[in-house]
N, CA, C and O of each residue as an XYZ file, in Angstrom:
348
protein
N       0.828     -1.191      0.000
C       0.000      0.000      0.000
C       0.873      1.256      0.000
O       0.750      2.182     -0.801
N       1.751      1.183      0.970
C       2.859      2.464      1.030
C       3.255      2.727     -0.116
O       3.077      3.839     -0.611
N       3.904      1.681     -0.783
C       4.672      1.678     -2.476
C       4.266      2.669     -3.131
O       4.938      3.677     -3.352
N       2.486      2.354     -3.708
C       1.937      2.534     -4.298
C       1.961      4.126     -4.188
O       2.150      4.942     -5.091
N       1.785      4.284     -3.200
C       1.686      5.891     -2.761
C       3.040      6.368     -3.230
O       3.069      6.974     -4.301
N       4.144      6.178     -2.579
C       5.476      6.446     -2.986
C       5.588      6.779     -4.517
O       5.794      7.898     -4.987
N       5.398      5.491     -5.279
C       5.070      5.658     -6.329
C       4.822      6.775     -7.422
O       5.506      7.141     -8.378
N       3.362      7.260     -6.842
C       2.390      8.275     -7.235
C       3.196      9.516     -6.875
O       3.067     10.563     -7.510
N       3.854      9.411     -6.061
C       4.867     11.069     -5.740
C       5.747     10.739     -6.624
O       5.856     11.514     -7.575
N       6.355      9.900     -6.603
C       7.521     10.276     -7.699
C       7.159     10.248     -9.070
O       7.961     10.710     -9.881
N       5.864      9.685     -9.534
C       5.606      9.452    -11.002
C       5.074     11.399    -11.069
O       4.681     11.651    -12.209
N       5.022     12.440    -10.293
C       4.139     13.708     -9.984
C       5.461     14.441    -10.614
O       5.304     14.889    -11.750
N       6.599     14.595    -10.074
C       7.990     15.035    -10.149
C       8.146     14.357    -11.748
O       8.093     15.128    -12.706
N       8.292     13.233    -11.916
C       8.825     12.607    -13.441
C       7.899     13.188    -14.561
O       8.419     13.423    -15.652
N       6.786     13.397    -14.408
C       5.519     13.267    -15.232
C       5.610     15.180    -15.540
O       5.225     15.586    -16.636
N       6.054     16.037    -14.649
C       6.238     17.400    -14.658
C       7.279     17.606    -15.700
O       7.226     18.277    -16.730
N       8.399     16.757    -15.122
C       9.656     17.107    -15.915
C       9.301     16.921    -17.618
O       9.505     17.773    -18.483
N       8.714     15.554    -17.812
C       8.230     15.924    -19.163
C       7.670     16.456    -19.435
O       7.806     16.691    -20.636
N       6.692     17.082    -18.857
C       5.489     18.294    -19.240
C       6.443     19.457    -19.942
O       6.227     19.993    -21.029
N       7.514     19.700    -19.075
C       8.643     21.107    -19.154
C       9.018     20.684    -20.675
O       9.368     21.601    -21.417
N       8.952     18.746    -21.444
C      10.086     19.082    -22.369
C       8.981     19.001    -23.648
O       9.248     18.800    -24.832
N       7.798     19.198    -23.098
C       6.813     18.524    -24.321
C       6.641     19.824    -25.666
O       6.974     21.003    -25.545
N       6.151     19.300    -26.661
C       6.553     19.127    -27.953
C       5.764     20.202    -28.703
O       6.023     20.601    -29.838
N       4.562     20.703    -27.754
C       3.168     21.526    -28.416
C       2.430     21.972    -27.513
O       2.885     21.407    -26.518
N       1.618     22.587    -27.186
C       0.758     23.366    -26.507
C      -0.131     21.672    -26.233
O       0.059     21.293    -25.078
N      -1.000     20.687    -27.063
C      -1.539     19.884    -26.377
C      -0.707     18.920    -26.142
O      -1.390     17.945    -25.828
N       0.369     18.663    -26.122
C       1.061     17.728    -26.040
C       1.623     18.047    -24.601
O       2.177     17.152    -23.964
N       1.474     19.388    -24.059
C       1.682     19.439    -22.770
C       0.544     19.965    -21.865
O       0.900     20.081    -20.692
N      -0.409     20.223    -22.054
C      -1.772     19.758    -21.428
C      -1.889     17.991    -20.815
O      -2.099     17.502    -19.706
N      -1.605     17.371    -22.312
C      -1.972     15.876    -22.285
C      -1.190     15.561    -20.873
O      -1.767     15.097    -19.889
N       0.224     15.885    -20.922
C       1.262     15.122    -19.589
C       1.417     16.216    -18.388
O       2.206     16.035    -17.460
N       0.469     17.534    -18.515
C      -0.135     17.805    -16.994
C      -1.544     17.417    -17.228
O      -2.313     18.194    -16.664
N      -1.942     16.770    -17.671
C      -3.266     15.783    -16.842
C      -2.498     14.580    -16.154
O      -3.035     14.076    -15.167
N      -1.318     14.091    -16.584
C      -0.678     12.884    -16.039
C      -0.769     13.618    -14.715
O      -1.466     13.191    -13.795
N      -0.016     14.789    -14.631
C       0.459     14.871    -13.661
C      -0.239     15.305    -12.546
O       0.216     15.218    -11.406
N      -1.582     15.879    -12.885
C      -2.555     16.518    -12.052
C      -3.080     14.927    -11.182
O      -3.294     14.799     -9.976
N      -3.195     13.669    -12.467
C      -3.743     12.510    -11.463
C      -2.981     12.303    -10.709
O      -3.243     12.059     -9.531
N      -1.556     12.360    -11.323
C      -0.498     11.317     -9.725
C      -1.025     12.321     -8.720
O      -1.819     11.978     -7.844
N      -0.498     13.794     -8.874
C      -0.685     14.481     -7.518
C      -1.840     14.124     -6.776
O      -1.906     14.030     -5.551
N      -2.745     13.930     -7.600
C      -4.406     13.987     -6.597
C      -4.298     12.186     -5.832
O      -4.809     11.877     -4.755
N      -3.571     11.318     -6.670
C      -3.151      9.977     -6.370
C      -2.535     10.198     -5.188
O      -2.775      9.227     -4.470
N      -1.909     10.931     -4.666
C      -0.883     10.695     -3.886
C      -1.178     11.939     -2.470
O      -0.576     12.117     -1.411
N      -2.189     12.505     -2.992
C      -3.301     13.092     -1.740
C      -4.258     11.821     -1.793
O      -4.988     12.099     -0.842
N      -4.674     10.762     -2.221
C      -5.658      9.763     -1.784
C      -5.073      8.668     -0.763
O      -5.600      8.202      0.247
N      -3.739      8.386     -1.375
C      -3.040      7.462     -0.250
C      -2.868      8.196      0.648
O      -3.357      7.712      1.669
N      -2.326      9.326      0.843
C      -2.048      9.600      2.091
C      -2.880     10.106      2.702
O      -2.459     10.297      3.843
N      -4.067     10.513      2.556
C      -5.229     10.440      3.369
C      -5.329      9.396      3.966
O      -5.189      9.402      5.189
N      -5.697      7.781      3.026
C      -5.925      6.814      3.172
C      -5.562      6.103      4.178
O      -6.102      5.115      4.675
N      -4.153      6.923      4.593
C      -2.902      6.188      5.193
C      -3.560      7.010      6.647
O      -3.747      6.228      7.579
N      -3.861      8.228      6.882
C      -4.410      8.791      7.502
C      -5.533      7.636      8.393
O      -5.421      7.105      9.498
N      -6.427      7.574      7.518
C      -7.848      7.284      7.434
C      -7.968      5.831      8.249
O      -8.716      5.595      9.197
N      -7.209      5.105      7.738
C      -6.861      3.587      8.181
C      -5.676      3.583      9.613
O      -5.041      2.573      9.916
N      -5.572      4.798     10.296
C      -4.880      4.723     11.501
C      -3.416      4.480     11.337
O      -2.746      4.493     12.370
N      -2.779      4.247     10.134
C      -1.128      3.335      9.969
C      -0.431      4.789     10.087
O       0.793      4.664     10.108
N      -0.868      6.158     10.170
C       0.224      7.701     10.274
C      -0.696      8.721     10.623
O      -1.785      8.753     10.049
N      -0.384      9.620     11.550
C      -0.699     10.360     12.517
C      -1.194     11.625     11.241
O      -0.265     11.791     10.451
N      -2.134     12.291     10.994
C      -2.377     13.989     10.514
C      -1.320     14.654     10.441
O      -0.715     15.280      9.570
N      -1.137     14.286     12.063
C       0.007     15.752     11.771
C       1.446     15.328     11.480
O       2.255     16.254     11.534
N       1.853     14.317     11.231
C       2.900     13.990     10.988
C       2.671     13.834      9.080
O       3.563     13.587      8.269
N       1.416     14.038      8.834
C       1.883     14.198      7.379
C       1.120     15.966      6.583
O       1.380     16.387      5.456
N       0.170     16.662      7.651
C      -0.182     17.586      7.771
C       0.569     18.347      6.730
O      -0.231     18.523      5.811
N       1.834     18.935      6.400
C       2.553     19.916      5.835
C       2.449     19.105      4.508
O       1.769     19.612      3.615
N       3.160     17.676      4.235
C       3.011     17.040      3.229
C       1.963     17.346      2.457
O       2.213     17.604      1.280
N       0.525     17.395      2.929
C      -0.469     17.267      2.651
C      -0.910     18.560      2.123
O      -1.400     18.592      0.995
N      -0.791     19.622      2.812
C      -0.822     21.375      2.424
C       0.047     21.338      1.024
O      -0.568     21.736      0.034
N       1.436     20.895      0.825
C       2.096     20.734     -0.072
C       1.667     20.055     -1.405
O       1.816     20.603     -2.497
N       1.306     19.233     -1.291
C       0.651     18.237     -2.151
C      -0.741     19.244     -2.951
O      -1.025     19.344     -4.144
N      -1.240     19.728     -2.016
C      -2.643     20.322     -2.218
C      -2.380     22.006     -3.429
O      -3.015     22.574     -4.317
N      -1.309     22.151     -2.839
C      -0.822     23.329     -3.243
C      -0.112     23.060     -4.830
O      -0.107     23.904     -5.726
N       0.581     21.424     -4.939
C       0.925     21.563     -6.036
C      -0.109     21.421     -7.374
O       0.026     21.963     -8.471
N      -1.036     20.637     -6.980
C      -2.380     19.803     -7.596
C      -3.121     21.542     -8.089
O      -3.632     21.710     -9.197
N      -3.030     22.669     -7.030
C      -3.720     23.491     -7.534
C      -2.962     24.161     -8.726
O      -3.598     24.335     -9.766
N      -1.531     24.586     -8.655
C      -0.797     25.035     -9.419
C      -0.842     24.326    -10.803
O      -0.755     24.959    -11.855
N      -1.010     22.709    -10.728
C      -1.153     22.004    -12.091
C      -2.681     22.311    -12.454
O      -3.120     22.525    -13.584
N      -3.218     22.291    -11.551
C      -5.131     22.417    -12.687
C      -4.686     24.147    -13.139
O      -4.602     24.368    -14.347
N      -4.462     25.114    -12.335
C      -3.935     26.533    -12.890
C      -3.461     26.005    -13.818
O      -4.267     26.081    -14.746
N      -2.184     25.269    -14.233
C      -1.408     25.768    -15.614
C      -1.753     25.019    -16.235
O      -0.909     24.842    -17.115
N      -2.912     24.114    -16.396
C      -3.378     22.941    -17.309
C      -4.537     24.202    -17.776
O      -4.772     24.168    -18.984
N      -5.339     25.372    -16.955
C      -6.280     25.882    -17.376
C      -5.633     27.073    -18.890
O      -5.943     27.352    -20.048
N      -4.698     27.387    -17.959
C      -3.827     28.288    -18.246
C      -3.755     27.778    -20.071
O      -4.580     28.106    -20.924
N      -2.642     26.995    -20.262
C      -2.728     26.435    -21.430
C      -4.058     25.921    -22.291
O      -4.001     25.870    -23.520
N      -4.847     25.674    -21.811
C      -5.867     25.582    -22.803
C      -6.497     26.772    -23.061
O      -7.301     26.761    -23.993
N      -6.265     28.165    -22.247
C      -6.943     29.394    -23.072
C      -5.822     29.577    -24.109
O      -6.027     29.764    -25.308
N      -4.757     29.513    -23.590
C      -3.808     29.827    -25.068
C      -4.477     29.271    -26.133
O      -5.093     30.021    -26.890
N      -4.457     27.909    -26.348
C      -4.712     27.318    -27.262
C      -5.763     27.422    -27.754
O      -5.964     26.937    -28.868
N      -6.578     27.976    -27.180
C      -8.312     28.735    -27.961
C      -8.214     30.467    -28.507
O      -9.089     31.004    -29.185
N      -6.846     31.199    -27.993
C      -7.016     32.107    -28.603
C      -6.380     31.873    -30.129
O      -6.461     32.764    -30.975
């Protein structure tokens, strides 16, 4: 279960970096939607992880503000880019 989560953070970081090298205006929409799921993936485990008693709130509390904060910044620049691409 942990993995999985682990996982989902690092596929958030990998999945960005290609966003930075992508090829076209939808071609980097397409790999920040990747990246908008891991992030929101990786606020579900660790809720989860929360939720099921196995880690304390506040010991992942900041994580979690962090996480929340990046997920908003990707739906921003996923919005962001699709007005470009309609003007």
């Amino acid at each position: 279960m942990f993995s999985e989560g682990l996982a989902a953070g690092a596929s958030v970081g990998a999945n960005y970096r290609s966003a930075c090298r992508a090829r076209s205006s939808p071609d980097f929409i397409s790999k920040m939607g990747i990246v908008e799921e891991e992030a929101d993936e990786s606020i579900c485990w660790m809720e989860l992880l929360v939720e099921g008693g196995l880690i304390r709130k506040d010991d992942v509390s900041d994580l979690l503000n962090e996480a929340n904060r990046i997920l908003a910044m990707t739906v921003s620049s996923i919005r962001t880019a699709r007005g470009k691409k309609q003007q």
